[in-house]
C-alpha positions in Angstrom: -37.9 -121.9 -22.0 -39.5 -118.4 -21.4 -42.7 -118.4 -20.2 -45.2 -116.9 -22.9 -47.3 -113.8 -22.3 -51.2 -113.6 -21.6 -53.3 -111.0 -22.3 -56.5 -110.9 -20.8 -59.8 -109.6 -19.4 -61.8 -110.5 -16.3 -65.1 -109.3 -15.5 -66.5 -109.6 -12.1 -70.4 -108.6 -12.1 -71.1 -107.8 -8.5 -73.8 -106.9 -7.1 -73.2 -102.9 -6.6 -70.7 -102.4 -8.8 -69.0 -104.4 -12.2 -65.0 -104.3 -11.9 -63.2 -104.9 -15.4 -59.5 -106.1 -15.3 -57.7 -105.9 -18.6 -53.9 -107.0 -18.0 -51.0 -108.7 -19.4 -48.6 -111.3 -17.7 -44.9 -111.7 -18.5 -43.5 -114.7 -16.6 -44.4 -114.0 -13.1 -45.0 -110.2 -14.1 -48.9 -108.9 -14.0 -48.8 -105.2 -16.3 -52.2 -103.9 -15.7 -53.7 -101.9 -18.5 -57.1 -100.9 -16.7 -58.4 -101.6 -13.9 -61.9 -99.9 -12.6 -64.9 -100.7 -10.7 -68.3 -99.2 -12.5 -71.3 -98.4 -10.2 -74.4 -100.1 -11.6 -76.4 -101.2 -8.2 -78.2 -104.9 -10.1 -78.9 -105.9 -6.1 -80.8 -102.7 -6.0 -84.3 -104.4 -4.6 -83.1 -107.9 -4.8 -83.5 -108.9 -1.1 -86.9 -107.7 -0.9 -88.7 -108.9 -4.1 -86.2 -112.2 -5.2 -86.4 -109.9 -8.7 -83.7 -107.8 -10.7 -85.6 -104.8 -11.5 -86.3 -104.4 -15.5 -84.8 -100.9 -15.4 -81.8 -101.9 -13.5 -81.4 -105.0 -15.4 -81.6 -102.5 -18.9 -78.7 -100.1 -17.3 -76.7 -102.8 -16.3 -76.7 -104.5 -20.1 -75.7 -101.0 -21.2 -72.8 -100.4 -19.1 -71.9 -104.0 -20.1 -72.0 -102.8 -23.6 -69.3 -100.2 -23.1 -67.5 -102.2 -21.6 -67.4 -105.1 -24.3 -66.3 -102.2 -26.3 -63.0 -101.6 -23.9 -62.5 -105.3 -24.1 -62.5 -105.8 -27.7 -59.8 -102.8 -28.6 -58.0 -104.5 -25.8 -57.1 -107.7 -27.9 -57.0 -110.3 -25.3 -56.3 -114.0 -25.2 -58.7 -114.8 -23.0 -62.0 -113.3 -21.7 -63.6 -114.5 -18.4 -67.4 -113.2 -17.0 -68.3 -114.0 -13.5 -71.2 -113.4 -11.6 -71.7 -113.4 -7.8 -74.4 -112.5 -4.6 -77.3 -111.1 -6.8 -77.3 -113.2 -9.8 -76.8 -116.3 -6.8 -80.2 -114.7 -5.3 -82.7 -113.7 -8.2 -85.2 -115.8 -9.5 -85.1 -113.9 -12.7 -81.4 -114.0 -13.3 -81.4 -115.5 -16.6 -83.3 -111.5 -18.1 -79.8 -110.9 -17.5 -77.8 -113.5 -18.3 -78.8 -114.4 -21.2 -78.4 -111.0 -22.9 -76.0 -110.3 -21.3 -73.9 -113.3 -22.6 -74.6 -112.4 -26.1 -72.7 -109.0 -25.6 -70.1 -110.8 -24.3 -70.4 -113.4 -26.5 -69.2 -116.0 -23.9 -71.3 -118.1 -21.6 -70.8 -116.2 -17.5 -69.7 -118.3 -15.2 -72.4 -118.1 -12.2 -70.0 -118.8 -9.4 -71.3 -120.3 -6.0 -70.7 -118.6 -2.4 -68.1 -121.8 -1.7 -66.2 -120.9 -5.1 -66.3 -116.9 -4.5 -64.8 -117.4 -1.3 -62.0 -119.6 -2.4 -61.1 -117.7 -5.6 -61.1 -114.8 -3.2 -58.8 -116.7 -0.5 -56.3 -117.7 -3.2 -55.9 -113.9 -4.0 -55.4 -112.9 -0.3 -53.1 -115.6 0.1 -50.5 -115.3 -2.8 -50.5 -111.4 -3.6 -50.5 -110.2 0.6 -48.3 -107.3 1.0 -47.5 -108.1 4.5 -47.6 -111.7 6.4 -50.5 -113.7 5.1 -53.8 -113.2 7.4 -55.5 -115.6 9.1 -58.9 -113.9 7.9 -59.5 -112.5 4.6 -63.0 -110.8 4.9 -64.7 -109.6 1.2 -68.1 -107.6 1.7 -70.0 -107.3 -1.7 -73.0 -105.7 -2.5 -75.2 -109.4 -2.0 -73.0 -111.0 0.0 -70.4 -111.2 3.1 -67.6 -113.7 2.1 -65.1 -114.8 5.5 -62.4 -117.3 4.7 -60.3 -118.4 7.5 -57.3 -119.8 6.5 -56.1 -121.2 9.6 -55.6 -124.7 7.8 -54.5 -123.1 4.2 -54.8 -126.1 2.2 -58.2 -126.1 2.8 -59.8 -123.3 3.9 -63.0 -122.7 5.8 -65.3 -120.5 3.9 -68.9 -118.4 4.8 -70.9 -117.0 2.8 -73.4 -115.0 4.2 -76.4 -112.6 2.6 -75.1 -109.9 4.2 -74.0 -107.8 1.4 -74.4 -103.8 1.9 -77.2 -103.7 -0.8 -78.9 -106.2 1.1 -78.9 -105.2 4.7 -79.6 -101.3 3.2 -83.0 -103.0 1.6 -83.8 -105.0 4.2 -82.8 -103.8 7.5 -81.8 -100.2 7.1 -83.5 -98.6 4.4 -84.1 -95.1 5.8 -81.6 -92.2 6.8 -81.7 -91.6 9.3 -82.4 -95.5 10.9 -84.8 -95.0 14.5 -83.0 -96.5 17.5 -85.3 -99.8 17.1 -84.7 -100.2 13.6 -80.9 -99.8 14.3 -81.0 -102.3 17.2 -82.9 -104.8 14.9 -80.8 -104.8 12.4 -77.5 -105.2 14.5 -79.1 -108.1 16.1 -80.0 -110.0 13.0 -76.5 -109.2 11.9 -74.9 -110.6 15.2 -77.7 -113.8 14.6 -76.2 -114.1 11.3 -72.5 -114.2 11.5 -72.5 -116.5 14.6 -72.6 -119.2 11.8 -68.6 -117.8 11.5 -66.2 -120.1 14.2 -64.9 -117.3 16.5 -61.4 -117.6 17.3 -60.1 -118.0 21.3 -58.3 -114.6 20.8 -57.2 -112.1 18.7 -56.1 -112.6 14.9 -55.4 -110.9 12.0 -57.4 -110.0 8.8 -57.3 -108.5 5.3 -60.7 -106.7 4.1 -61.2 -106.4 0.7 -64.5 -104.2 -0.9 -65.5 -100.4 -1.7 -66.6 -100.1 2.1 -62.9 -99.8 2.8 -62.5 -97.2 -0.1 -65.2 -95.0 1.4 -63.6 -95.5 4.7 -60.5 -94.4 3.6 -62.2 -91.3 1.7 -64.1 -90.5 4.7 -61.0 -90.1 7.0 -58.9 -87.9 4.8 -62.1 -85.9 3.7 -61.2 -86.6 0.2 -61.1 -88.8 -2.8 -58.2 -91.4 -2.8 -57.5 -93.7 -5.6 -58.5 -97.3 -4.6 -55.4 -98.5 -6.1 -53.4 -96.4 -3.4 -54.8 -98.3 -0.4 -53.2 -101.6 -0.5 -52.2 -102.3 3.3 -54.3 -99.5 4.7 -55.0 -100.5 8.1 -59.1 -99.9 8.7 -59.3 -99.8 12.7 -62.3 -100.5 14.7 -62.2 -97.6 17.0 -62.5 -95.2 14.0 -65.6 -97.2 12.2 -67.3 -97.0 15.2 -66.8 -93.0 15.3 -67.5 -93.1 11.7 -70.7 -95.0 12.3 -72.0 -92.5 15.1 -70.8 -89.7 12.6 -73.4 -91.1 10.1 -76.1 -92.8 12.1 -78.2 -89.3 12.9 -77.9 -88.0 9.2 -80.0 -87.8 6.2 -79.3 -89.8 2.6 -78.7 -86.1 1.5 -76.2 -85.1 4.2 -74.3 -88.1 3.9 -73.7 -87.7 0.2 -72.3 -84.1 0.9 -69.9 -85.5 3.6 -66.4 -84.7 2.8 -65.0 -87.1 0.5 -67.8 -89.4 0.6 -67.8 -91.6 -2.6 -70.6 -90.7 -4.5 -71.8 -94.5 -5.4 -71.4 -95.6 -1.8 -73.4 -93.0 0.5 -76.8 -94.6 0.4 -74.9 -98.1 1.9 -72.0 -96.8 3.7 -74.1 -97.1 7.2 -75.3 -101.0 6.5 -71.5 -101.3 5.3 -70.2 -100.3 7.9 -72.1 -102.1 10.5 -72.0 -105.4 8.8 -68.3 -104.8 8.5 -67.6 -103.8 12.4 -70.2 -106.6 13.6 -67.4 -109.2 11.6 -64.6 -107.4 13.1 -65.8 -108.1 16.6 -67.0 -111.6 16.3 -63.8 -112.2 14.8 -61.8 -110.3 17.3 -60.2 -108.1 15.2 -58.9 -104.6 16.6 -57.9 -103.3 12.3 -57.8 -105.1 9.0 -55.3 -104.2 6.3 -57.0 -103.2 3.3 -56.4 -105.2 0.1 -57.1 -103.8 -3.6 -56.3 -107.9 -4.8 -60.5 -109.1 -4.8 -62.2 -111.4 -6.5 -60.8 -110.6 -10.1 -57.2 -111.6 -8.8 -58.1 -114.6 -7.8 -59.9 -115.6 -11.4 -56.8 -114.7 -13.2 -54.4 -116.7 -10.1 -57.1 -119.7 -10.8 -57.9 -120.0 -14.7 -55.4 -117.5 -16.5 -52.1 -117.3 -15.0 -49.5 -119.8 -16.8 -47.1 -119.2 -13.6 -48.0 -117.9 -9.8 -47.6 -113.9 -9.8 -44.9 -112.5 -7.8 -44.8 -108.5 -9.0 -48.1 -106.1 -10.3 -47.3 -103.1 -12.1 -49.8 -100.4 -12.4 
């Protein structure tokens, strides 16, 4: 018999941004009807006080508002909330939760580092334009996520407080970073990700986050839609020029860079050095961009009646 359609929304409140996924799937056939990520920075402060600020918690139950609102004309089946790296880390989570579920009006699933990860693994695995990675690396606003998929049937999966929100609060939270400021905070980096199993030599990797957006932006000195990056190849040669591009400049000359994504200048520098200090423990010369996060992988887990083997957009 013909597989039934689903329609359906999944919400994925990060820590720097919350990304809403309204779609519909036909048999193996994902149609996606809107698909955007929403700047609201709830990590703002997080990693320095344990707290969500009362003023960002306020604008994020806002945004959340409006975006109940695209929900509801949507119709769907099914509605899914998840929360990751912030809501994991403040002690005050439930100022947000809590009202934040009555919009909704659905309990938000608070997902663990370990679960992140492997929803995120299952998405990198099925819906991989090119030969499935070894590595699939997500950087978030709280929180690094580094699955190695070496064994697929059961993954090995990091996660790490190493988001870009974080390591801009803790580590790096002036422009421009002194040299011993940006010396410490590469070395608690490198301290950090040693918990990650290097490989004996070089691998392959997909990368998945709005660091690679701005990356992409930054190289072609314009705005490109996210959407238009799948299997963009991020190189470490070029972050590293990128990185010295940035390093000596103010918050204000940074957001004027050409093609600079507004909601990303004041962590593009922690970004980007978390993301290259990965890339070389892992041995990685490039990653392959992937727009497939964590929302994929909560449809692929809990929604989808049949794997997926086509996306239309």
């Amino acid at each position: 018999m013909p597989c039934p359609s689903i329609r359906a929304a999944v919400l994925d409140l990060g820590s720097n941004t919350f990304k809403l996924l309204l779609a519909e799937q036909s048999g193996s056939t994902l149609h996606i009807h809107h698909e955007k990520a929403y700047p609201v920075r709830l990590g703002q402060g997080v990693a320095l006080t344990g707290k969500i600020r009362p003023a960002t918690c306020l604008r994020a139950l806002r945004l959340l508002t409006r975006l109940q609102r695209k929900i509801l004309l949507f119709h769907p089946d099914k509605v899914l909330a998840v929360a990751t790296g912030t809501l994991r880390l403040a002690r005050n989570r439930q100022s947000f939760l809590l009202p934040a579920s009555r919009i909704l009006g659905r309990k938000i699933s608070l997902l663990t580092g370990r679960t992140e990860g492997r929803l995120i693994a299952l998405s990198a695995r099925q819906l991989a334009s090119t030969r499935s990675p070894r590595f699939h690396i997500d950087l978030g606003g709280g929180s690094l996520e580094v699955i190695d998929s070496r064994h697929p049937s059961r993954p090995t999966i990091f996660s790490l407080n190493l988001g870009c929100v974080a390591i801009r609060d803790t580590l790096l939270p002036h422009h421009p970073a002194s040299t011993k400021t940006w010396l410490h905070a590469t070395t608690q980096i490198q301290k950090a990700i040693k918990k990650i199993h290097r490989p004996a030599r070089p691998t392959h990797a997909s990368f998945s986050g709005g660091t690679g957006h701005a990356y992409a932006c930054l190289l072609q000195g314009k705005n490109i839609k996210a959407r238009r990056l799948e299997g963009f190849r991020l190189q470490l040669t070029k972050l590293d020029s990128l990185i010295e591009q940035i390093r000596p400049l103010t918050l204000s000359h940074i957001r004027r860079l050409p093609g600079m994504p507004a909601d990303r200048a004041s962590v593009a520098l922690s970004a980007f050095l978390v993301l290259r200090e990965t890339m070389v423990r892992l041995h990685l010369t490039s990653v392959r961009l992937t727009t497939h996060g964590l929302r994929y992988g909560v449809w692929l887990d809990q929604i989808a009646p049949i794997p997926l083997k086509k996306i239309i957009r």
